[in-house]
C-alpha positions as CSV (number, residue, x, y, z in Angstrom):
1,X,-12.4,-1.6,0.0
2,X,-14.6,1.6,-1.0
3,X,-17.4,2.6,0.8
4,X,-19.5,3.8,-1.4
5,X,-22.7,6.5,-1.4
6,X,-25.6,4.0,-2.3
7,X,-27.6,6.6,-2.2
8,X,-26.5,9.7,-4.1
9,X,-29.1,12.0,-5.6
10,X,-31.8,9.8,-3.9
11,X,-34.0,8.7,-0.5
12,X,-31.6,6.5,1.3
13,X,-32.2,2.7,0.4
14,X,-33.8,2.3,4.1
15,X,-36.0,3.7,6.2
16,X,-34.5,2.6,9.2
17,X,-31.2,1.3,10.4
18,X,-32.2,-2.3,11.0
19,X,-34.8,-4.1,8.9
20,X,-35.6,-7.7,10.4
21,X,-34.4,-9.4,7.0
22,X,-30.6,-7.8,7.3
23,X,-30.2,-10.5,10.0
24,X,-30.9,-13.4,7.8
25,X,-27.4,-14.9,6.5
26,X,-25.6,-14.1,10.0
27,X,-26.4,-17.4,11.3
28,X,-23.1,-18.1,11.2
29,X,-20.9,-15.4,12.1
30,X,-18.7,-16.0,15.0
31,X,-19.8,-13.5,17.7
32,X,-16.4,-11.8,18.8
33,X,-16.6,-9.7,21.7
34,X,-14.3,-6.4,21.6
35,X,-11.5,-6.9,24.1
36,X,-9.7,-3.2,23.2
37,X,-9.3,-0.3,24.9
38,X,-11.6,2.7,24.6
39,X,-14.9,0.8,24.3
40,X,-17.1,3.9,24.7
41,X,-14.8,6.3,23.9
42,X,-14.9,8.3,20.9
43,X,-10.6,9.2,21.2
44,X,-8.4,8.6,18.3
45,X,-6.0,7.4,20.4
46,X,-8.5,4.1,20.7
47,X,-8.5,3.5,17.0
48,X,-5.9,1.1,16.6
49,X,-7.6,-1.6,18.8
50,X,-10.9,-1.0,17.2
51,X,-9.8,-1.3,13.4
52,X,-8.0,-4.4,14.7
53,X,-11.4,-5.3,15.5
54,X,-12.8,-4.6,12.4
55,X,-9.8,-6.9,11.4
56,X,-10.8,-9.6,13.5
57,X,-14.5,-9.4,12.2
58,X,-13.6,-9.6,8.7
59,X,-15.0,-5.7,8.5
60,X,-12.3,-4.1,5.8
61,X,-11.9,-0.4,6.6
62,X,-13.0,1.8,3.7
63,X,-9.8,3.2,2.4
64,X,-10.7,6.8,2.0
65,X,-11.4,7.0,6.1
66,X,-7.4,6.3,6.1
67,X,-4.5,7.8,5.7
68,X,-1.2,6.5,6.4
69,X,-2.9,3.8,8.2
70,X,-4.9,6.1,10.3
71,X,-8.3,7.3,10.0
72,X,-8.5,11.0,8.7
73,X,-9.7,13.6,10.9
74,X,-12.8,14.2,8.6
75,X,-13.8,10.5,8.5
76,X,-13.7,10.3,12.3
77,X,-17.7,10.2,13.1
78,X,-17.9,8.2,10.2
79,X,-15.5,5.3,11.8
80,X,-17.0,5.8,15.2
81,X,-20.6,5.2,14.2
82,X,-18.7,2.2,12.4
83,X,-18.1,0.8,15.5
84,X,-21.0,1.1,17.2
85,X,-23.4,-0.2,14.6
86,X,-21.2,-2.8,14.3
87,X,-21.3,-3.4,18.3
88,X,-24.9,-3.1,17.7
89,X,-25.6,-5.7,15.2
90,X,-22.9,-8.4,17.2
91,X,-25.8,-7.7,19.8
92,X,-29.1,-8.0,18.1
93,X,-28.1,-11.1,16.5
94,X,-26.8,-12.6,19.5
95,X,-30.6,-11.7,20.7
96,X,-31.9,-13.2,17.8
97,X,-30.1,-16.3,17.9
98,X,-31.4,-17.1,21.7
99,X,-34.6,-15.5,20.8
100,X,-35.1,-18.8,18.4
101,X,-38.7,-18.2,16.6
102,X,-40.4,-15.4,18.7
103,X,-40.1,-13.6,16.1
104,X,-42.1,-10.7,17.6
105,X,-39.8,-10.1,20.5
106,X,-36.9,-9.9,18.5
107,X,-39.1,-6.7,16.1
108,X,-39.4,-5.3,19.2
109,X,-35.7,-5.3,20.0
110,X,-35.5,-3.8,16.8
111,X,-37.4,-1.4,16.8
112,X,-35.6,-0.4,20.7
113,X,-31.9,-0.7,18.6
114,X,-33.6,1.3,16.2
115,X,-34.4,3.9,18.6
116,X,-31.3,4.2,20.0
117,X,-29.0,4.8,17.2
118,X,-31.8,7.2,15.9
119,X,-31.2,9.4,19.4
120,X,-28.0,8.7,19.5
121,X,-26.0,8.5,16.2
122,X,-28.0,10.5,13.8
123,X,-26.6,15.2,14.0
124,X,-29.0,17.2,15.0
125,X,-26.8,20.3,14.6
126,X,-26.0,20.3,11.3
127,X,-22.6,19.4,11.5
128,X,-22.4,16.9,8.9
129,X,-24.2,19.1,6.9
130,X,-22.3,19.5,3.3
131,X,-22.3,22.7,2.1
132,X,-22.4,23.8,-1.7
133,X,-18.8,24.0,-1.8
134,X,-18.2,20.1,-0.5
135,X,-16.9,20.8,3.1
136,X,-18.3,19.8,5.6
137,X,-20.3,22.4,8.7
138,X,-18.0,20.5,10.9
139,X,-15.0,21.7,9.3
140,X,-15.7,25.0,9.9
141,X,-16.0,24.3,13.5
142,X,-12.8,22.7,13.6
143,X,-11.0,25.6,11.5
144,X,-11.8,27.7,14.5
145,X,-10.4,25.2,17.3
146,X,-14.2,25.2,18.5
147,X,-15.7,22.1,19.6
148,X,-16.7,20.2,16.3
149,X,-18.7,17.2,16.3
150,X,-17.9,15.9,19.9
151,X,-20.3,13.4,19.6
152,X,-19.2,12.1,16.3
153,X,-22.2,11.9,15.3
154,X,-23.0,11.6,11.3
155,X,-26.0,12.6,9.1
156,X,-29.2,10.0,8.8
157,X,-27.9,9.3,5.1
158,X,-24.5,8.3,5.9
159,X,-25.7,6.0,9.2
160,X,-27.8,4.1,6.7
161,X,-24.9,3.9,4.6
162,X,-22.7,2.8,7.1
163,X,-25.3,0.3,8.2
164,X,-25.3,-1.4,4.3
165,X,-21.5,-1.3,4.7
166,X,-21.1,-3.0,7.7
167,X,-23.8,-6.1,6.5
168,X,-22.0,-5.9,3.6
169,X,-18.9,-7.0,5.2
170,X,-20.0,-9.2,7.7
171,X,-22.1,-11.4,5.0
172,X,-19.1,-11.6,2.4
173,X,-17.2,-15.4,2.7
């Protein structure tokens, strides 16, 4: 499976990660808690138990993150932010579903999920920045053994992408 840049040489799609209508057609997704190691940590040495989640979900890993069946160094933020917008949406439509029709609760739990991938997801340092000659700021850092991206964060561009992906995949039958 590809994942693909929706929005090359344009405004991302969205405007923010969750819209209220990316929900609909979830009704019936089974809701599988993560059992894995690593739960909140970003180590690669978790990985295997979270794509074996992904697995579980029906969520196909995009195959240029891999490598010999492991993600690649430079697709790391990319994979982690994966997995927590993906921990994410299991949540909010788990509210949603007990929420029933208040239907303004549940904007306001979207806007707070919202917030918090905003603070916490989106670089603030540049380091996903691409540079004219394709790498990445991030690879600079890591070129030099100096702390690169501990975070693992990603730009706002490829969250929403990775947002798309991830409905994508959970909708497909």
């Amino acid at each position: 499976m590809e994942f693909k840049e929706k929005s090359i040489g344009q405004e991302p799609i969205r405007d923010k990660c969750f819209l209220e209508e990316d929900f609909k057609g979830l009704e019936s997704l089974e809701l599988i808690p993560y059992t894995g190691e690593g739960s909140t940590s970003y180590s690669s040495k978790y990985d295997m138990p979270k794509i074996e989640y992904f697995n579980q979900l029906g969520i196909d890993m995009p195959s240029e993150w891999l490598e010999h069946g492991e993600i690649k160094k430079e697709s790391r933020a990319l994979f982690v932010s994966a997995f927590i917008v993906t921990g994410n949406i299991l949540v909010t439509e788990s509210i949603r579903r007990t929420l029933g029709d208040d239907t303004e609760t549940f904007k306001e739990v979207l806007e707070e999920r919202n917030r918090q991938l905003d603070e916490n997801r989106v670089d603030k340092y540049g380091y996903r920045r691409v540079l004219p000659n394709g790498t990445l700021e991030e690879d600079y850092f890591t070129s030099m053994n100096a702390s690169s991206n501990p975070e693992k964060r990603v730009s706002r561009k490829e969250l929403y992408n990775i947002v798309d992906y991830v409905f994508t995949q959970l909708k497909r039958e």
